[in-house]
Backbone bond lengths (Angstrom), bond angles and torsions (degrees), N, CA, C in turn:
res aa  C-N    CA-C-N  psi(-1)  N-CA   C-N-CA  omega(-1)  CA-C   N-CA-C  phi
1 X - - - 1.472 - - 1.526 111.41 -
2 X 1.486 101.68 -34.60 1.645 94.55 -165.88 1.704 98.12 -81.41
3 X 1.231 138.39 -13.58 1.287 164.61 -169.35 1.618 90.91 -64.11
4 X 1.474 99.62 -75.74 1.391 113.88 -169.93 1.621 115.06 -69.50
5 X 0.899 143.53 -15.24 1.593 161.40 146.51 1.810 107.34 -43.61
6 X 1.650 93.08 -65.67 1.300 88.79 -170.63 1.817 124.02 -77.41
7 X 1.750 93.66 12.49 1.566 114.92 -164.91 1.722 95.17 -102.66
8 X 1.419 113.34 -29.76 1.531 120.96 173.39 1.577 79.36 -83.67
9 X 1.125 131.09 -152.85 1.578 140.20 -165.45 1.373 116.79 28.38
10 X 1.188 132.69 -28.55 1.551 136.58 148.33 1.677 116.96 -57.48
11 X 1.610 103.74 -54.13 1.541 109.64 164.00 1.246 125.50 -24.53
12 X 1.384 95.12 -72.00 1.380 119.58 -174.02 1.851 124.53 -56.87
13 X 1.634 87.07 -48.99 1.819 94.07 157.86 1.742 119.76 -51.06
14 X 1.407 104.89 -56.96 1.538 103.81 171.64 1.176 122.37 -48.05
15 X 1.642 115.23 -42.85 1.716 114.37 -175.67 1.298 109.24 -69.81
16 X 1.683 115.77 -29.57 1.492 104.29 -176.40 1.844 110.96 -66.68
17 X 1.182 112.92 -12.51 1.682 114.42 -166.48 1.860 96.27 -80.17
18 X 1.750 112.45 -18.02 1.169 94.99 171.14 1.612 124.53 -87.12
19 X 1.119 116.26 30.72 1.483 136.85 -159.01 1.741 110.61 -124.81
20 X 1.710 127.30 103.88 1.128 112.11 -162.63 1.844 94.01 -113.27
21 X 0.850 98.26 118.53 1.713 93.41 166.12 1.696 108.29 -114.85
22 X 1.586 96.69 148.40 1.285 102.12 150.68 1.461 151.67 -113.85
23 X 1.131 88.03 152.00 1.777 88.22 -176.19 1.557 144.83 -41.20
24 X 1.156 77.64 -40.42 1.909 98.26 159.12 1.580 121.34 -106.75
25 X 1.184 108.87 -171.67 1.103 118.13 -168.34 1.716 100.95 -128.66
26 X 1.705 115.57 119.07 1.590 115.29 -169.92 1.535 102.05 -176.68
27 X 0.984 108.64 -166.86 1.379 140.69 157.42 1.974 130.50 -70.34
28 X 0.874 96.50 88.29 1.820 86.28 -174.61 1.455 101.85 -92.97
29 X 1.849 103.45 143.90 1.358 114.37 -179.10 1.628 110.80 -82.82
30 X 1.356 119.65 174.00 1.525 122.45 151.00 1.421 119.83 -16.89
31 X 1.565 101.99 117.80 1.069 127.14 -165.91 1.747 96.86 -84.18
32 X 1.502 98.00 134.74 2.154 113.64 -176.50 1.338 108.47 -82.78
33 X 1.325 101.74 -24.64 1.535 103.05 -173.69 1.722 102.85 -129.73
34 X 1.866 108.35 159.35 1.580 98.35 169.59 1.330 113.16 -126.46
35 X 1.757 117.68 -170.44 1.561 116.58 -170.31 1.651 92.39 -51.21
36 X 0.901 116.44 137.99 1.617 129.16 135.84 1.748 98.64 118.06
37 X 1.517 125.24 -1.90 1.545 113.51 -177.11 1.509 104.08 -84.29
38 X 0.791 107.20 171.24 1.437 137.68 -169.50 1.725 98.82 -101.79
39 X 1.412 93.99 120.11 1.563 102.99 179.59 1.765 118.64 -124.91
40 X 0.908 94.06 157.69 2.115 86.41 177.61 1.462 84.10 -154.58
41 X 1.879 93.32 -176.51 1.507 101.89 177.89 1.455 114.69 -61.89
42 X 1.709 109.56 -31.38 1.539 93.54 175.63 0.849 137.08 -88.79
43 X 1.379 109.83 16.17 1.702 116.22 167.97 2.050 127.24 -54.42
44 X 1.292 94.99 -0.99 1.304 87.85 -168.89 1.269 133.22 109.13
45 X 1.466 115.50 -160.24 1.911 126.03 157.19 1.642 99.82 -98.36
46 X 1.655 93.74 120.32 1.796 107.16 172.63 1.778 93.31 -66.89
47 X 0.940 108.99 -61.26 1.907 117.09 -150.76 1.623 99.39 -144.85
48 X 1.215 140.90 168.68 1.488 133.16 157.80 1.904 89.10 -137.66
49 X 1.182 89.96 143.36 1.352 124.30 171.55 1.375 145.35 -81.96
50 X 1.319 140.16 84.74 1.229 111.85 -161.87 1.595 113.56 -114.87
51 X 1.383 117.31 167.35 1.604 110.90 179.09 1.574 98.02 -102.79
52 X 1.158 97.66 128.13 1.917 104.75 171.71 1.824 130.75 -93.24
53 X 1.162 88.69 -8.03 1.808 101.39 -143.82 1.685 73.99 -120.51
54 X 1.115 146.49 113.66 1.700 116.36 -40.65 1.390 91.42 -69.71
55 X 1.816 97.16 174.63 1.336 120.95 -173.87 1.791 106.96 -116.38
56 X 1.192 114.91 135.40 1.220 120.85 170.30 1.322 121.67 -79.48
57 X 1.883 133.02 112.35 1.231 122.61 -178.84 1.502 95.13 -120.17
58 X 1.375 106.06 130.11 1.514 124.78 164.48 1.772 127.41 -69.11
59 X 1.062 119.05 114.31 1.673 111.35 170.17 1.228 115.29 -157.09
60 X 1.855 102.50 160.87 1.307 95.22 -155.59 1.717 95.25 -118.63
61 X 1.504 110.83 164.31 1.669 103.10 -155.03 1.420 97.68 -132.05
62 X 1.494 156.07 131.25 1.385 139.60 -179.21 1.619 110.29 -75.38
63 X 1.213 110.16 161.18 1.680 128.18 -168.13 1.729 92.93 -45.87
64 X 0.902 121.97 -68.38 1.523 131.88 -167.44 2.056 107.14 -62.08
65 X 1.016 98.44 -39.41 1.488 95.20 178.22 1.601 104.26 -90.32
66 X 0.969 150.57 10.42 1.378 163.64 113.36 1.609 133.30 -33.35
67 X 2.017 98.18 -67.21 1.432 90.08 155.50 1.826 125.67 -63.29
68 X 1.656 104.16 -5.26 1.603 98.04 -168.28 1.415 100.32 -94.70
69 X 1.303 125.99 -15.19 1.429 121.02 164.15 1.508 104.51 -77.09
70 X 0.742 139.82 -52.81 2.267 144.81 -165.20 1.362 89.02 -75.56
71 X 1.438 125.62 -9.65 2.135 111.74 177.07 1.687 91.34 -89.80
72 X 1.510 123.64 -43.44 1.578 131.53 -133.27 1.606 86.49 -99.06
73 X 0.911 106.12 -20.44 2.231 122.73 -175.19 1.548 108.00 -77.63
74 X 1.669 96.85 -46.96 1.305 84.13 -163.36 1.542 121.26 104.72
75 X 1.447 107.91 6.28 1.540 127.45 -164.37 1.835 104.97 73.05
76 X 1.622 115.71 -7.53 1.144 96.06 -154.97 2.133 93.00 -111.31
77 X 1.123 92.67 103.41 2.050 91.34 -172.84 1.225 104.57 -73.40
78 X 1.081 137.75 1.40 1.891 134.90 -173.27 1.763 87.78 -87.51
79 X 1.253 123.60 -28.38 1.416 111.80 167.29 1.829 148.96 -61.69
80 X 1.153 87.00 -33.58 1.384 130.13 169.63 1.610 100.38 -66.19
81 X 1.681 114.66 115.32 1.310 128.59 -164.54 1.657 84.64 -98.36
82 X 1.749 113.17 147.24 1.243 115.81 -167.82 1.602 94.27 -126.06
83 X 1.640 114.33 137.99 1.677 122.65 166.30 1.412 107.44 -110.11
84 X 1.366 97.57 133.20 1.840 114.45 177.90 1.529 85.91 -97.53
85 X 1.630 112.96 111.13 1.612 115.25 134.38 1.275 112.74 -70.24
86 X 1.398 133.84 139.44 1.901 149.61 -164.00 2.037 81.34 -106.60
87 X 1.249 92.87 167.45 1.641 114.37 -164.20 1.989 89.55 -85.58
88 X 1.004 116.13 7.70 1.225 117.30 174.92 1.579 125.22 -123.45
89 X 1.093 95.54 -7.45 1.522 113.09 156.69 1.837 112.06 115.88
90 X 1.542 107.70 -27.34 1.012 110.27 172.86 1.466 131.60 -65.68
91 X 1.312 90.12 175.21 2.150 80.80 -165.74 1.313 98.81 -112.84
92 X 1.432 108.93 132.55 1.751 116.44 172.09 1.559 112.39 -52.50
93 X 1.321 112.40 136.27 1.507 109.35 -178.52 1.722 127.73 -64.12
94 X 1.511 100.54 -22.34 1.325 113.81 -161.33 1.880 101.27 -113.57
95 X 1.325 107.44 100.22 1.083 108.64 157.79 1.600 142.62 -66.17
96 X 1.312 115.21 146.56 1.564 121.72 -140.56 1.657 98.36 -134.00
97 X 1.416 110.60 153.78 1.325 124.57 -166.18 1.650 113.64 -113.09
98 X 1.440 113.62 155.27 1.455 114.16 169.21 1.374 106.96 -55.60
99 X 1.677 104.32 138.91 1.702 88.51 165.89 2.129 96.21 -134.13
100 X 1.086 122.83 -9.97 1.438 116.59 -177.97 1.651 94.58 -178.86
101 X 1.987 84.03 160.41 1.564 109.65 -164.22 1.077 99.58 -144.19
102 X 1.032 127.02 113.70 1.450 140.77 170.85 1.412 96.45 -31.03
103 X 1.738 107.80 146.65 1.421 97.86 163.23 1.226 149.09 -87.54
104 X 1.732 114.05 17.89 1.270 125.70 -158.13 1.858 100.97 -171.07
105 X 1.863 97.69 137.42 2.164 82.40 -168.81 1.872 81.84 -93.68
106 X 1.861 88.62 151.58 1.345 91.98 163.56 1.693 123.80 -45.43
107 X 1.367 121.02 142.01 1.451 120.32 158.70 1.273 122.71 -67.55
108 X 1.399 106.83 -38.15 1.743 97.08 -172.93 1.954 115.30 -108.25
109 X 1.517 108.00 22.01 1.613 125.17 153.51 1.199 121.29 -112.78
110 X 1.637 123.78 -23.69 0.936 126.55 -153.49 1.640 140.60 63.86
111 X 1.361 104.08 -9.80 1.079 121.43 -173.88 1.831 121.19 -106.23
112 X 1.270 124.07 145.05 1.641 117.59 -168.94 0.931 96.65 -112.70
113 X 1.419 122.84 174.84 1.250 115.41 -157.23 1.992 95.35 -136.37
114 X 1.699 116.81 132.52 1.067 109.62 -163.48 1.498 89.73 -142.94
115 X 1.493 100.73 146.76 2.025 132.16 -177.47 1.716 101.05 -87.95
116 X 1.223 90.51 116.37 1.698 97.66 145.41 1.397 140.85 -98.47
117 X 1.115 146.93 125.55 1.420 121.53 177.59 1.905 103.72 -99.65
118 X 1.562 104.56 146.38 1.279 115.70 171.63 1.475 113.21 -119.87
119 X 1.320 108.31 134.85 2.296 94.07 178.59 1.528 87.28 -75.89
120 X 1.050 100.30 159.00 1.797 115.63 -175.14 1.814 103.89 -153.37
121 X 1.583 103.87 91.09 1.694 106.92 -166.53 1.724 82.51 -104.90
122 X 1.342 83.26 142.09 1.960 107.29 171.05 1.445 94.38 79.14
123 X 1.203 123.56 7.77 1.599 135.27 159.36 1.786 103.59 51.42
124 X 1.799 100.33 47.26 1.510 99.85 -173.29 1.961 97.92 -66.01
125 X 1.645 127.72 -37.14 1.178 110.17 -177.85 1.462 125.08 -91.24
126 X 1.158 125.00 141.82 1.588 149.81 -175.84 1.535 132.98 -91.79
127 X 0.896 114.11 131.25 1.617 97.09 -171.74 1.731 102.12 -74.06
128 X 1.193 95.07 161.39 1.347 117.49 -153.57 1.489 154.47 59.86
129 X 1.577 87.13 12.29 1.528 105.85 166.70 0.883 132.78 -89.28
130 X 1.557 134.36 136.46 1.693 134.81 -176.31 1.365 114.24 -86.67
131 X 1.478 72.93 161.38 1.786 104.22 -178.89 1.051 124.87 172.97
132 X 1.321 114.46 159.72 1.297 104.63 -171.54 1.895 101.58 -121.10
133 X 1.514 121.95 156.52 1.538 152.70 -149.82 1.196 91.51 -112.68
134 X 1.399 137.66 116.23 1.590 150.10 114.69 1.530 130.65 -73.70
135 X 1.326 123.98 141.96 1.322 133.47 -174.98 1.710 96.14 -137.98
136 X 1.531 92.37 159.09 1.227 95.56 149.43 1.328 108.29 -149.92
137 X 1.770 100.52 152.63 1.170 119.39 -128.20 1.708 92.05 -143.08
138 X 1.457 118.84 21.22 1.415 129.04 161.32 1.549 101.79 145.86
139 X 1.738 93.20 -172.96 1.710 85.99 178.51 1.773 79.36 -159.70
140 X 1.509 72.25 151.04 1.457 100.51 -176.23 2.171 116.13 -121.10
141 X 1.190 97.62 125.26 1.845 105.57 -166.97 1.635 78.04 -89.90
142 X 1.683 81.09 153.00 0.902 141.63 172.37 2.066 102.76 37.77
143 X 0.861 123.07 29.22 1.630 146.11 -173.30 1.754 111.69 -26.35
144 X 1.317 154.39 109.63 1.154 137.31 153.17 1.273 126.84 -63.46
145 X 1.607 111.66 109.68 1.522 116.76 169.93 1.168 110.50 -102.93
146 X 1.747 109.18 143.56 1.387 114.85 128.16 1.428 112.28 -118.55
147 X 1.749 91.54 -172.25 1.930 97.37 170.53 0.776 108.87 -75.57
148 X 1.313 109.36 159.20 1.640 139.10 159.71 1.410 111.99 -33.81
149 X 1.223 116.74 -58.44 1.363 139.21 -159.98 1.788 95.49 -63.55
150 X 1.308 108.94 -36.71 1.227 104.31 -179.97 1.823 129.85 -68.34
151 X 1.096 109.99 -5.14 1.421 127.10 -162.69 1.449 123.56 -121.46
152 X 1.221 120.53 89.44 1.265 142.71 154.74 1.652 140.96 -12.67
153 X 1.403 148.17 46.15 1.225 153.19 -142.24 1.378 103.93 -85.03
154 X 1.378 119.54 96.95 1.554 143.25 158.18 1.179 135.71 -56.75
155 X 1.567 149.28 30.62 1.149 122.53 -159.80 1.942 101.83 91.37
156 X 0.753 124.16 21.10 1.761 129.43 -161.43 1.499 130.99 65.95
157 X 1.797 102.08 18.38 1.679 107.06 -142.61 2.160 74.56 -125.17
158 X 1.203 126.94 118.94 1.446 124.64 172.35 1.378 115.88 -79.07
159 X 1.514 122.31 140.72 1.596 115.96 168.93 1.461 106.93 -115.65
160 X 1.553 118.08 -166.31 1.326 127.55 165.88 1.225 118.68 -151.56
161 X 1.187 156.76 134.14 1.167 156.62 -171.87 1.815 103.61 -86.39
162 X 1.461 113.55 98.46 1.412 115.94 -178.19 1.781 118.05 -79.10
163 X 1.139 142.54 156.94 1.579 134.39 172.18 1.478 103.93 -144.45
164 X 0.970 116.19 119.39 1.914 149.29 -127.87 1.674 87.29 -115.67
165 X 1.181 118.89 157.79 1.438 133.87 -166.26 2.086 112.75 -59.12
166 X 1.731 85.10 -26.87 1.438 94.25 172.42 1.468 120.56 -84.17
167 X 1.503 116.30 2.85 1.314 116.98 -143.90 1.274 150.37 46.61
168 X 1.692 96.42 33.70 1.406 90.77 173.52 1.594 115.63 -109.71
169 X 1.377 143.84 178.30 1.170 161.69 -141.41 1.628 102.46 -111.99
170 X 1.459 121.60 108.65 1.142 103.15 142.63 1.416 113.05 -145.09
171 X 1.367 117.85 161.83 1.341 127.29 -151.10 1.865 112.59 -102.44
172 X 1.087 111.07 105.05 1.514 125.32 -175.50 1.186 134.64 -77.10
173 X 1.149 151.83 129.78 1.646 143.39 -153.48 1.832 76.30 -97.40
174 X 1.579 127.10 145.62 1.719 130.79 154.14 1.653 104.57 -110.93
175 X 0.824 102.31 -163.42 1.579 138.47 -177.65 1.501 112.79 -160.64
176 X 1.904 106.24 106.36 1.552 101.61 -170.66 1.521 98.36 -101.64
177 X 1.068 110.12 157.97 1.861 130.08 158.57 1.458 110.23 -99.52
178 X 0.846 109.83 -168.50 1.734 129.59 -167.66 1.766 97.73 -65.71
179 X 1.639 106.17 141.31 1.315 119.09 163.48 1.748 123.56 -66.30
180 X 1.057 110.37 138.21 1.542 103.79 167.45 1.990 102.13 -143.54
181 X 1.828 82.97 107.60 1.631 85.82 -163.79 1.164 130.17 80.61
182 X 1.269 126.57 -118.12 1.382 132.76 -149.54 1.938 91.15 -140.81
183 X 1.141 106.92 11.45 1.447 122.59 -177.14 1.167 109.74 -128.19
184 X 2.052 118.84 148.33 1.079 126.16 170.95 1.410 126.31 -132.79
185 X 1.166 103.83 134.48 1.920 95.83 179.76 1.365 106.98 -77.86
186 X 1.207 89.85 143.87 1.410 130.10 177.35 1.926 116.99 -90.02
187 X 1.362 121.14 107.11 1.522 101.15 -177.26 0.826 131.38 -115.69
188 X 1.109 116.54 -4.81 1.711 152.37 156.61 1.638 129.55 -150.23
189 X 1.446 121.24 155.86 1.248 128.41 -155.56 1.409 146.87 54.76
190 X 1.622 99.75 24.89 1.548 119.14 170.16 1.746 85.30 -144.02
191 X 2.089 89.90 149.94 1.831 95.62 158.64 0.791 93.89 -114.72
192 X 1.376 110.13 -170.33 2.068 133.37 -179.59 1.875 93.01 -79.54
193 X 1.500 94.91 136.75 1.233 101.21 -175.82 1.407 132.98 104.47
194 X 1.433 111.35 -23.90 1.069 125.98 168.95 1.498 147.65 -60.37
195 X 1.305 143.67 101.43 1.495 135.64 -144.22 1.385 102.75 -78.83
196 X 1.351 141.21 137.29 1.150 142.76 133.23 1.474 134.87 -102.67
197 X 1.345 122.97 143.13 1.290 122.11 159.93 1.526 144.19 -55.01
198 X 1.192 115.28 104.10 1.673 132.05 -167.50 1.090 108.25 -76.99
199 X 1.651 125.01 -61.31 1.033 120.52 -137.66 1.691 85.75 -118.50
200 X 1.618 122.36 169.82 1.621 114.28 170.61 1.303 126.63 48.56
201 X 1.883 115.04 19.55 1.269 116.12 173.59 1.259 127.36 -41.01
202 X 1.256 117.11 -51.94 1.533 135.94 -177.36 1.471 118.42 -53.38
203 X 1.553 109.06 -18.86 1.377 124.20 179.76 1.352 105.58 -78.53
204 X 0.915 120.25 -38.64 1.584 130.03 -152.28 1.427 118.29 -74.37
205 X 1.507 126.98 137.63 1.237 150.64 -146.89 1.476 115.56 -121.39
206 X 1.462 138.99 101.64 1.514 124.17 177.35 1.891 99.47 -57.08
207 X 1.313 75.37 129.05 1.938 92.01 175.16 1.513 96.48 94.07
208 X 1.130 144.66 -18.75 1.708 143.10 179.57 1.824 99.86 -44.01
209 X 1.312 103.24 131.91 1.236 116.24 169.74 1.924 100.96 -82.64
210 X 1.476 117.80 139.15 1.429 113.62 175.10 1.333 106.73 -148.72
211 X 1.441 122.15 166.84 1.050 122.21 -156.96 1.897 97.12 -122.27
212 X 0.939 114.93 57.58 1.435 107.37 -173.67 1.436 138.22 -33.10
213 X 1.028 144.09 102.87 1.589 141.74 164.98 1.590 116.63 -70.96
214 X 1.252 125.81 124.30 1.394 108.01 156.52 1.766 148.09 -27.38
215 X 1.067 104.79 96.49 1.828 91.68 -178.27 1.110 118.99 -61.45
216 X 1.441 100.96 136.36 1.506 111.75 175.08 1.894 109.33 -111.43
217 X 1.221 113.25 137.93 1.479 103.61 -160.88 1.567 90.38 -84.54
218 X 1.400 119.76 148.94 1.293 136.31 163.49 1.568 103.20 102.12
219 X 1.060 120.54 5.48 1.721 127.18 -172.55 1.570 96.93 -88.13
């Protein structure tokens, strides 16, 4: 009897090995193996698992736009409200928080590498999908922008191609601030009011007579 007891209790150990649970709690992908194969330790990865609800998004931030989040934080980045742009341009509804920072920025990118967490209910996001992470990290009144497109990089020193009441061209040393978009502040060496050249910069001549058109962005 005790033979046969300890012959069920062996059973039972074996049947539990056909039983895979996981450790966490997620989403498991496509299964490697199906009912009835034969598995051992060297079989591999059965399935991998992931937790979605929140979701972990990776990105990487340069030295200078780093210290400008840890100045605008307060040292403290769990403050700092985070926007997921989706690979389609739209913006995730549910905003997401700092959660970790590498402890050291790469040397040869310059850039460190920092975790967001997003809640993600009905588990619409997936690992391995892009996007890109916005913060903001102060605000600035009454701000002078232009485009990007408008601004010239010298040696590390920015210009602008100015056009004067007569229309003519002359070329300005700036001082930029932080991008927003496809736009840049300006923090010195332009006033409000001032025309610059958008389009055909590279053409342009101090003293050039031009005939200016209004820019229209996306033209």
């Amino acid at each position: 009897m005790e033979s046969a007891q300890a012959a069920v209790e062996a059973a039972k150990v074996n049947t539990s090995f056909t039983h895979l649970v996981s450790p966490i709690d997620g989403i498991a992908g496509k299964a490697l193996v199906q009912v009835g194969n034969l598995v051992n330790p060297a079989s591999g990865t059965i399935t991998t698992v992931s937790t979605l609800d929140p979701v972990k998004v990776d990105f990487a931030v340069g030295e200078q736009e780093y210290l400008s989040l840890t100045r605008g934080a307060g040292n403290d980045l769990a403050k700092v409200p985070l926007d997921l742009i989706l690979a389609d341009g739209s913006t995730y509804p549910h905003p997401g928080r700092f959660s970790f920072a590498d402890r050291q920025v790469d040397q040869s990118t310059g850039a460190i590498q920092l975790t967001g967490l997003f809640p993600n209910p009905g588990n619409r996001l997936r690992p391995g999908q892009y996007g890109k992470v916005r913060a903001a990290i102060g605000t600035t009144v009454a701000a002078l922008l232009i485009p990007q497109r408008a601004v010239t990089e010298l040696q590390g020193a920015y210009q602008v191609a100015v056009v004067d009441s007569a229309n003519k061209v002359a070329i300005r040393a700036v001082k930029l601030g932080d991008r927003v978009g496809t736009m840049s502040i300006v923090t010195d060496g332009l006033k409000p009011g001032e025309r610059v050249v958008v389009e055909g910069v590279q053409k342009t001549q101090p003293g050039m007579q031009v005939n200016p058109k209004p820019f229209v962005e996306g033209s």
